[in-house]
BALUM-652508 format. One record per atom (N, C-alpha, C, O): residue number from 1; residue in one letter; atom name; x negated, y negated, z. Coordinates in pm, whole numbers, plus 50000, padded with zeros to 5 digits. Layout:
REM BALUM-652508
- torza;balo;kolza;c1;c2;c3
- NUM;a;CA;X;Y;Z
...
REM end
This chain:
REM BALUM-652508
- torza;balo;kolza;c1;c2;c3
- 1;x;N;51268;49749;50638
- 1;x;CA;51247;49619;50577
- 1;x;C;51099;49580;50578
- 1;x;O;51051;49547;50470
- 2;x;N;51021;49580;50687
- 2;x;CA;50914;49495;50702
- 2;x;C;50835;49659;50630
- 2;x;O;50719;49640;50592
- 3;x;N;50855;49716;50622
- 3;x;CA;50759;49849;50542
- 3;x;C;50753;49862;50435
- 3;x;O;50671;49933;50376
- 4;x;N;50840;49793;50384
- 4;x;CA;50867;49793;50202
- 4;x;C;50767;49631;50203
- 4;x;O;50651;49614;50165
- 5;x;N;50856;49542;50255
- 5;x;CA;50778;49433;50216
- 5;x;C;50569;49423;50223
- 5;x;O;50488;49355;50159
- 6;x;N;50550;49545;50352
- 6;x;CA;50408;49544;50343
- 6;x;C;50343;49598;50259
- 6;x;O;50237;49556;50214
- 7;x;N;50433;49754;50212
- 7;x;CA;50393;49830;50108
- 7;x;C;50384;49722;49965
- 7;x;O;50282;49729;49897
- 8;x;N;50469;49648;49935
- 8;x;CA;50441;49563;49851
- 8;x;C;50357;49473;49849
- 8;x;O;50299;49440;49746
- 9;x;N;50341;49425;49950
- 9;x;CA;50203;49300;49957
- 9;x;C;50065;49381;49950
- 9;x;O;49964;49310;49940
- 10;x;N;50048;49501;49955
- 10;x;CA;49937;49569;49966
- 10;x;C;49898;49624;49798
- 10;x;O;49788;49653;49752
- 11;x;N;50034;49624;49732
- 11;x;CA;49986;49675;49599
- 11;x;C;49983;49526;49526
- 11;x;O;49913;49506;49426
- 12;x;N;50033;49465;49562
- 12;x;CA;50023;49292;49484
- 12;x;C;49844;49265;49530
- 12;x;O;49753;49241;49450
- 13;x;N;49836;49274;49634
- 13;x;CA;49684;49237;49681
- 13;x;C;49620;49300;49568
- 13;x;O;49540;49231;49505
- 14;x;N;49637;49390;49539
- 14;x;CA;49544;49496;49477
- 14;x;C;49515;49509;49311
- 14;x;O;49439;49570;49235
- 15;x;N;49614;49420;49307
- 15;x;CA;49652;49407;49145
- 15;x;C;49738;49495;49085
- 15;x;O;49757;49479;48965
- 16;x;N;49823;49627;49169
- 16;x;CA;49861;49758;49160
- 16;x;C;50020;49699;49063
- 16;x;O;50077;49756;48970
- 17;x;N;50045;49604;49113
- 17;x;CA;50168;49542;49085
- 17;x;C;50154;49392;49090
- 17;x;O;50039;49352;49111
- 18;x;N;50264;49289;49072
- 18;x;CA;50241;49161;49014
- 18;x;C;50259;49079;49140
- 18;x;O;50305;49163;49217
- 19;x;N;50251;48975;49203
- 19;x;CA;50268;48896;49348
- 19;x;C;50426;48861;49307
- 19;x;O;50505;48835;49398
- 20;x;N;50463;48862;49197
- 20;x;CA;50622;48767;49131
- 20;x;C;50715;48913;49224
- 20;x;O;50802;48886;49308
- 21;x;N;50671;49087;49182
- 21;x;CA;50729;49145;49252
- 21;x;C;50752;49178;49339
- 21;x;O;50858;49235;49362
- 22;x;N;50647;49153;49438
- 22;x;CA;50625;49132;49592
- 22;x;C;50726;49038;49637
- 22;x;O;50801;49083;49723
- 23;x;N;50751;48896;49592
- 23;x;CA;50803;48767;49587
- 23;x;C;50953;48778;49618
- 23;x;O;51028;48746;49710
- 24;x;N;50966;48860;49461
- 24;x;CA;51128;48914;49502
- 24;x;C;51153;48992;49583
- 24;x;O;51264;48972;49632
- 25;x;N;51097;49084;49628
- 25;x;CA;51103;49205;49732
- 25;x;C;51122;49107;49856
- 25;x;O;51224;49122;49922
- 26;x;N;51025;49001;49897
- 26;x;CA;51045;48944;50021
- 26;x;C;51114;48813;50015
- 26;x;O;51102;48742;50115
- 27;x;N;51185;48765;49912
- 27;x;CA;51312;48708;49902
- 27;x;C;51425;48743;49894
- 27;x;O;51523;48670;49905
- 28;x;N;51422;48874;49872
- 28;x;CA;51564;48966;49876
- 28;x;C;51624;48964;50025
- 28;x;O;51723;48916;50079
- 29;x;N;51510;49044;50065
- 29;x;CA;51496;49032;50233
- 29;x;C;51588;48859;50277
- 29;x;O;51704;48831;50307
- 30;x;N;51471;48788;50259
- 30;x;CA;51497;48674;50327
- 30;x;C;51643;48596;50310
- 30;x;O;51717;48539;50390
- 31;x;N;51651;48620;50171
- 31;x;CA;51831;48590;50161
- 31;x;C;51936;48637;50260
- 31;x;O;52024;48566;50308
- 32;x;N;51916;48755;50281
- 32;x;CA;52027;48858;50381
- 32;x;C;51987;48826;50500
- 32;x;O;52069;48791;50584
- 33;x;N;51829;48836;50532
- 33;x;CA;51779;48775;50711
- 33;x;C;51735;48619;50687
- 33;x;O;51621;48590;50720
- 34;x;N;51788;48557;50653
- 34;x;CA;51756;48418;50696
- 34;x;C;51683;48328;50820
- 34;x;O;51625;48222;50841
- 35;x;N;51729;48446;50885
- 35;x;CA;51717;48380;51104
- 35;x;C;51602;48449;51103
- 35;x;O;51521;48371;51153
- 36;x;N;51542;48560;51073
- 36;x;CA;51466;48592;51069
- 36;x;C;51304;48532;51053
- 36;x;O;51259;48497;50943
- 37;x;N;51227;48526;51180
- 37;x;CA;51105;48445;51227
- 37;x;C;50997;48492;51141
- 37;x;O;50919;48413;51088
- 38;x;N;50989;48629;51125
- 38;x;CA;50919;48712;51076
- 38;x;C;50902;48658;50918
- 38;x;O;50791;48618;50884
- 39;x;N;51023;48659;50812
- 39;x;CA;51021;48631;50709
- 39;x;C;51049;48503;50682
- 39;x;O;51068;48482;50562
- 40;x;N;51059;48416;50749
- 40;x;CA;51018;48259;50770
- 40;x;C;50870;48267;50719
- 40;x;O;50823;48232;50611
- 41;x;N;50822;48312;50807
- 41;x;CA;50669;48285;50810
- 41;x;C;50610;48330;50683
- 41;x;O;50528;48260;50622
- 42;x;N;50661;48484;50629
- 42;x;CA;50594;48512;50575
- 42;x;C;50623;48397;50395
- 42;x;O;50542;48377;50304
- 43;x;N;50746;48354;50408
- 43;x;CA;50835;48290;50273
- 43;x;C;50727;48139;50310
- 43;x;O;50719;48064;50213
- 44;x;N;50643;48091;50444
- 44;x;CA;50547;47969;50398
- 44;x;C;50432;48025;50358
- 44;x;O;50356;47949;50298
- 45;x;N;50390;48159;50377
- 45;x;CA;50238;48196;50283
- 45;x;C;50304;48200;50158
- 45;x;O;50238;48135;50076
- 46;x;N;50396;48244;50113
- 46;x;CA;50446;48251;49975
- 46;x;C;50382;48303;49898
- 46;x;O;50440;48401;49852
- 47;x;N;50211;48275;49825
- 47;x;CA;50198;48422;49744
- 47;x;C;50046;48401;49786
- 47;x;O;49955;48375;49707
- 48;x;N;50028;48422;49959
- 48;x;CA;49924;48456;49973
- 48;x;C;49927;48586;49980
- 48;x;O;50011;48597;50070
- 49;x;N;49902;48681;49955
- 49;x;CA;49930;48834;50060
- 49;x;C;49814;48860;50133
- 49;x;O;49816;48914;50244
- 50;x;N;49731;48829;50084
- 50;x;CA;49618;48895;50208
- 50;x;C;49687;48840;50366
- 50;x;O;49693;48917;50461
- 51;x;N;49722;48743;50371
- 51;x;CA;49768;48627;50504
- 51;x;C;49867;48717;50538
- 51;x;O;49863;48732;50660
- 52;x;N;49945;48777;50494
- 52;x;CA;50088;48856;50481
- 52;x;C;50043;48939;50565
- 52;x;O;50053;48924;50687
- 53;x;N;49981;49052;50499
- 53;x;CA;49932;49170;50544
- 53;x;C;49889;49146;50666
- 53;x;O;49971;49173;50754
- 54;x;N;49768;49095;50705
- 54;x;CA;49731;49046;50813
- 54;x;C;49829;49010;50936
- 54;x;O;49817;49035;51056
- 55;x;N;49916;48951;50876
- 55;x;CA;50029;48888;51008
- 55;x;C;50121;49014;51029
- 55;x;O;50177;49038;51136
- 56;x;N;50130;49077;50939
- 56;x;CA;50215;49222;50958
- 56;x;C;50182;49332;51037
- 56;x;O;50260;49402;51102
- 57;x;N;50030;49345;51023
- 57;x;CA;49947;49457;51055
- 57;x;C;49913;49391;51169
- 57;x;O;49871;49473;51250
- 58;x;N;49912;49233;51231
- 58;x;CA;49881;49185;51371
- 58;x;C;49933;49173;51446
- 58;x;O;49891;49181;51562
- 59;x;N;50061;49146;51407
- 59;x;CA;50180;49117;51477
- 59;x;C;50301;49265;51488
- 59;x;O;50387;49274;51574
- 60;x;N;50276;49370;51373
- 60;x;CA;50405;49491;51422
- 60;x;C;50325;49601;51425
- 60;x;O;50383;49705;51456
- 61;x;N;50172;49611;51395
- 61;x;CA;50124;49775;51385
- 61;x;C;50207;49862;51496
- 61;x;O;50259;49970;51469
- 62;x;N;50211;49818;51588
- 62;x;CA;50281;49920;51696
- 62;x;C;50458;49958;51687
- 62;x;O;50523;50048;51740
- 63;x;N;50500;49844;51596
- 63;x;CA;50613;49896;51598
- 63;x;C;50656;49922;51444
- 63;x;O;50767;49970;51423
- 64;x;N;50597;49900;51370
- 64;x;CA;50622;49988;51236
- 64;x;C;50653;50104;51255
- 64;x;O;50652;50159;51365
- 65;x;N;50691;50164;51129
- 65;x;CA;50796;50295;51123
- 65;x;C;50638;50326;51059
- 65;x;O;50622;50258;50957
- 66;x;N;50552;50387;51082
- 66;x;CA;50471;50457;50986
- 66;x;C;50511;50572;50895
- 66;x;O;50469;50560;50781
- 67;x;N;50599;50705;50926
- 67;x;CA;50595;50768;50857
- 67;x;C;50747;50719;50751
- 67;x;O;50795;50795;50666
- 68;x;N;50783;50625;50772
- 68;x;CA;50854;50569;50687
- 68;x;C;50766;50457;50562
- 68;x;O;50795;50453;50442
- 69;x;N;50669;50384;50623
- 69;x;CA;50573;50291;50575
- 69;x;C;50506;50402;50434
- 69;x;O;50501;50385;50312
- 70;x;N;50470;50500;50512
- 70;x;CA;50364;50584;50445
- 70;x;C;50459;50634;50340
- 70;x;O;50449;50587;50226
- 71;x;N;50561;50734;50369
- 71;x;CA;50664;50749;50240
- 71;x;C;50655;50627;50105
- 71;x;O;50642;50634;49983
- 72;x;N;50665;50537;50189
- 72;x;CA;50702;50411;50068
- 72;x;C;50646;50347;50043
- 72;x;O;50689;50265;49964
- 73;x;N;50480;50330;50100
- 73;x;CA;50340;50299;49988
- 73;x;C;50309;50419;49926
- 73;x;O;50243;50403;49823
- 74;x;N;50339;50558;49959
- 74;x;CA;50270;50677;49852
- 74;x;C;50379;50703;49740
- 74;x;O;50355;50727;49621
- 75;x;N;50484;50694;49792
- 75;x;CA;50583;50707;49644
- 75;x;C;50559;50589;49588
- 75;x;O;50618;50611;49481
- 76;x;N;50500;50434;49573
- 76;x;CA;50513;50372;49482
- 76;x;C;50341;50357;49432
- 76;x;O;50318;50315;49318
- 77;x;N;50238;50391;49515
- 77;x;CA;50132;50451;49460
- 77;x;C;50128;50582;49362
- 77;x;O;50031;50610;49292
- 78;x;N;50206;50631;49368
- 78;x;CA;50288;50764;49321
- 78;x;C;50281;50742;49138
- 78;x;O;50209;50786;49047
- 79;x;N;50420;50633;49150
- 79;x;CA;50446;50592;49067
- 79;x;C;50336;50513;48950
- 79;x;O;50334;50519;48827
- 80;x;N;50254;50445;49041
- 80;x;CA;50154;50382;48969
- 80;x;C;50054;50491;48926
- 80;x;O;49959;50465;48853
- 81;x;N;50079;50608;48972
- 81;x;CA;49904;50702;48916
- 81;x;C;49969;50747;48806
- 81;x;O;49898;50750;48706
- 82;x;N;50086;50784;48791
- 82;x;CA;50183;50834;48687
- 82;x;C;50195;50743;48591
- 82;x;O;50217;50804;48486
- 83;x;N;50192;50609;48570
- 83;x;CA;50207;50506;48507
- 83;x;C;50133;50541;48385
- 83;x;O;50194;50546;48279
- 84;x;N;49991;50569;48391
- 84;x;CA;49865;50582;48325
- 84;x;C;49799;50462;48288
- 84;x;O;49725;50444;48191
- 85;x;N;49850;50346;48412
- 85;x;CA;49782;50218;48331
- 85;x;C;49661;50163;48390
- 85;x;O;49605;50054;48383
- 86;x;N;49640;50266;48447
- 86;x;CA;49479;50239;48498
- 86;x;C;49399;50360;48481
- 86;x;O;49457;50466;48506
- 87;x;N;49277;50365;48443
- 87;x;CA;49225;50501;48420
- 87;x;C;49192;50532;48571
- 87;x;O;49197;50461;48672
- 88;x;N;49150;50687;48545
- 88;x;CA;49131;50782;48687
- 88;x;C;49027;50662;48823
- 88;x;O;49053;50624;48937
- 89;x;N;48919;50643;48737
- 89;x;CA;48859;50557;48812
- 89;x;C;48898;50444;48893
- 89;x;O;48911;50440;49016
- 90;x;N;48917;50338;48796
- 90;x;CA;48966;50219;48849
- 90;x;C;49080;50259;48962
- 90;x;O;49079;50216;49077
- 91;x;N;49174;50345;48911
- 91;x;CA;49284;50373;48997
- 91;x;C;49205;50443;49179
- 91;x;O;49230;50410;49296
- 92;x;N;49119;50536;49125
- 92;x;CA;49048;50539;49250
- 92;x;C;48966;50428;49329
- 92;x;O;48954;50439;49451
- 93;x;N;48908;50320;49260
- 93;x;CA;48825;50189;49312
- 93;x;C;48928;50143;49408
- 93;x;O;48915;50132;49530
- 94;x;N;49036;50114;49333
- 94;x;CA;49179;50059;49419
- 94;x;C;49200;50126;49539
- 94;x;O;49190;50076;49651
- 95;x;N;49235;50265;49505
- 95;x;CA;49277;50313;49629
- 95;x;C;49193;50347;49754
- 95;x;O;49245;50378;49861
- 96;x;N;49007;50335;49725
- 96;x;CA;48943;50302;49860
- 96;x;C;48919;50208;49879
- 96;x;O;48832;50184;49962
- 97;x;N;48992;50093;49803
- 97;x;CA;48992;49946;49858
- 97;x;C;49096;49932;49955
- 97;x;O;49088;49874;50062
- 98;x;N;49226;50011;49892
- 98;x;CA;49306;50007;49982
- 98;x;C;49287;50051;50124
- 98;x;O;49327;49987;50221
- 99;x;N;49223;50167;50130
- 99;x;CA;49178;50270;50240
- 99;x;C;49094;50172;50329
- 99;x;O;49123;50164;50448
- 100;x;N;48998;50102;50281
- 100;x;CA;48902;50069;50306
- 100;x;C;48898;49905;50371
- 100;x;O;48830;49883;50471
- 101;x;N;48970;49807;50311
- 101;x;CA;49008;49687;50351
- 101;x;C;49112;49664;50355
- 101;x;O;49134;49547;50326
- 102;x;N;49247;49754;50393
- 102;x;CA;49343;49688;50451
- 102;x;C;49425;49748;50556
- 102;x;O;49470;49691;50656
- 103;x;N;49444;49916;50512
- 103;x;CA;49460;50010;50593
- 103;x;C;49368;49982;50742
- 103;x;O;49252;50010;50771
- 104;x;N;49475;49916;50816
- 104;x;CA;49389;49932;50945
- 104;x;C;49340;50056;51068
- 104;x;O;49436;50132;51080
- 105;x;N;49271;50083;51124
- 105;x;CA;49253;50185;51236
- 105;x;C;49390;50145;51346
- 105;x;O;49430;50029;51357
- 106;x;N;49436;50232;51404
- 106;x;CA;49429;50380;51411
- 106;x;C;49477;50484;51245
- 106;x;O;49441;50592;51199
- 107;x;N;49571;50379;51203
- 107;x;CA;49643;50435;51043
- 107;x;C;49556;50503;50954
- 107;x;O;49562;50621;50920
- 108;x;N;49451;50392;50909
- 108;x;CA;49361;50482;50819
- 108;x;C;49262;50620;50852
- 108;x;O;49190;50680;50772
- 109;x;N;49281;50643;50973
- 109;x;CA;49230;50792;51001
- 109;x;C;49317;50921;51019
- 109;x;O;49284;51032;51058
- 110;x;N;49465;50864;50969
- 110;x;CA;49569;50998;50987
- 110;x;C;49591;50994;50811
- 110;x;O;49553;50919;50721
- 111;x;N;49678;51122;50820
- 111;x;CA;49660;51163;50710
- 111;x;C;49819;51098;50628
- 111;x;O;49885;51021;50697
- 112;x;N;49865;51127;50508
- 112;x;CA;49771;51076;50396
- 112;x;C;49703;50963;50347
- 112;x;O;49660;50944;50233
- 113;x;N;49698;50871;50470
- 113;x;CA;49582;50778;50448
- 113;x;C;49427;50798;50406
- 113;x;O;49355;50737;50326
- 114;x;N;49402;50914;50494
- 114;x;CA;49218;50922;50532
- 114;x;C;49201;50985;50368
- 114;x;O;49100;50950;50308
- 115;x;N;49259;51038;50327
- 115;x;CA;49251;51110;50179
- 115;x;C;49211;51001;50064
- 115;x;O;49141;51016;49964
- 116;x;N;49274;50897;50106
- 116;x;CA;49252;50763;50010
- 116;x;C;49074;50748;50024
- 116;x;O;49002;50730;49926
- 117;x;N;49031;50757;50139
- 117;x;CA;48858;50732;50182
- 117;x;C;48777;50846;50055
- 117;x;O;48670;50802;50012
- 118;x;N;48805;50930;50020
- 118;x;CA;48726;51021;50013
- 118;x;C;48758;51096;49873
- 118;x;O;48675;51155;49803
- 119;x;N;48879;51083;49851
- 119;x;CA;48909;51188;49712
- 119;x;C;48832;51140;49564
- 119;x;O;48816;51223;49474
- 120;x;N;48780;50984;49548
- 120;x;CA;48741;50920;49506
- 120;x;C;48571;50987;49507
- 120;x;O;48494;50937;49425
- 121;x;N;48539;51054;49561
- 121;x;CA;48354;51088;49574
- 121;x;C;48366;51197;49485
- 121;x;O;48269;51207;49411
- 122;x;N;48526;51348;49457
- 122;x;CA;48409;51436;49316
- 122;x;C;48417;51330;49196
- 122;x;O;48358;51352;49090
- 123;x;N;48472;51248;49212
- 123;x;CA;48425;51128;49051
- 123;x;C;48276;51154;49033
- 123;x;O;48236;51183;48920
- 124;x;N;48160;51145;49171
- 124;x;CA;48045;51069;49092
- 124;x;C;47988;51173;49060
- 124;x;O;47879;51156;49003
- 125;x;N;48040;51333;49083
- 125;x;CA;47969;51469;49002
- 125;x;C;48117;51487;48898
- 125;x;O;48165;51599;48914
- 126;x;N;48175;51424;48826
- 126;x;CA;48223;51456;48730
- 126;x;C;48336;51552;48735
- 126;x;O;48360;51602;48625
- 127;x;N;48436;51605;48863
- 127;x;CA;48527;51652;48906
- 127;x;C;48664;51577;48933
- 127;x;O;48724;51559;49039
- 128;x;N;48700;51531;48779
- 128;x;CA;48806;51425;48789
- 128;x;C;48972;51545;48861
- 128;x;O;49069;51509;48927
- 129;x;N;48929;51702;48799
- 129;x;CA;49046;51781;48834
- 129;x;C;49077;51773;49019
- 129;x;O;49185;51784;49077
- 130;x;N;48964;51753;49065
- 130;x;CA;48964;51795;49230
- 130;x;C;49000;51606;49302
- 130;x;O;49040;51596;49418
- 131;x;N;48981;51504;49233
- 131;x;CA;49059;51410;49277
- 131;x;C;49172;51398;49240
- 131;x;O;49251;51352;49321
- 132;x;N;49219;51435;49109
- 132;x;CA;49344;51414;49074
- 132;x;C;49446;51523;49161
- 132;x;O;49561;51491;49189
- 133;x;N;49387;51660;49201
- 133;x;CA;49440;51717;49294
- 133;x;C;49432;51662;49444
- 133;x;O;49503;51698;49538
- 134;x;N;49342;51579;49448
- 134;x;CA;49363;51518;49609
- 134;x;C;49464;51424;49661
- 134;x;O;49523;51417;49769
- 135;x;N;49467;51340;49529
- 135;x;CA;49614;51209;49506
- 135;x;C;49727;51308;49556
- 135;x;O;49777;51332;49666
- 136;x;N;49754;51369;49392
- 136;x;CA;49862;51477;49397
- 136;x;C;49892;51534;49549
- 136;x;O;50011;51540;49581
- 137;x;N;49793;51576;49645
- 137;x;CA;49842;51641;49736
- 137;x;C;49886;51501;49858
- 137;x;O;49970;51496;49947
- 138;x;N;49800;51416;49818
- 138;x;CA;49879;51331;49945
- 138;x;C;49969;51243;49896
- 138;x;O;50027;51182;49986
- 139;x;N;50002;51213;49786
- 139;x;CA;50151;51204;49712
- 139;x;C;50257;51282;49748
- 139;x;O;50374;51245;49757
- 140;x;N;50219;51375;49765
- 140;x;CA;50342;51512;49815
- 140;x;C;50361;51527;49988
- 140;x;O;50449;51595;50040
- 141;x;N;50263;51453;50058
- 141;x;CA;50240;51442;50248
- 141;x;C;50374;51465;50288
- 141;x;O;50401;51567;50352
- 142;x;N;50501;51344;50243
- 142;x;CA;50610;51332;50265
- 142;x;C;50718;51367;50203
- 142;x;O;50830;51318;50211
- 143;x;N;50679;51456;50140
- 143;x;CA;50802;51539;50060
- 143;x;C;50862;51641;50133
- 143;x;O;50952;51707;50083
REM end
């Protein structure tokens, strides 16, 4: 639950997806957990997400499911590189924003996180094949 809902507040942050789908994702939730303190809180930021993220990543980093988390921000990052609605670039700007300001330490130095830091650099010599193979391979981490 709380891994989907972060994976979603992280691509809403990002512009990757819309805050309305984030919204429903963590009202779906909240309908079924009602008692739930966690999604209380998060249903009064309502469509802050940066605030979201933050309270998620402050309050459960240690008990998140990471390699469940990671499955289900890279399959729906997945989905979005496949989309084609962002060109190679922009789609890379995003994803070391992601890497870069939200992905917290210890997370963003295991893998297929740390890949997000870096696959983005053969862009500035003109090697769009060797990033698009770097996505591709950490798209596939959890397969």
């Amino acid at each position: 639950m709380i891994e989907e809902i972060l994976s979603f507040a992280l691509l809403a942050e990002l512009e990757l997806l819309t805050k309305a789908t984030y919204l429903e994702k963590l009202d779906s939730y909240f309908i079924i957990n009602s008692n739930n303190d966690l999604l209380l809180e998060l249903e009064f930021m309502y469509e802050n997400t940066n605030d979201a993220i933050n309270k998620i990543f402050n309050s459960y980093i240690y008990s998140l499911d990471l390699q469940f988390f990671g499955k289900l921000l890279f399959s729906n990052i997945e989905g979005i590189y496949l989309s084609n609605e962002f060109t190679i670039n922009e789609f890379a700007q995003k994803m070391y924003l992601l890497w870069n300001l939200y992905i917290p330490y210890p997370i963003n130095e295991k893998e297929p996180f740390w890949t997000l830091s870096y696959a983005d650099d053969c862009l500035s010599y003109g090697d769009e094949k060797q990033t698009r193979f770097l996505y591709e391979k950490a798209f596939n981490y959890y397969h």
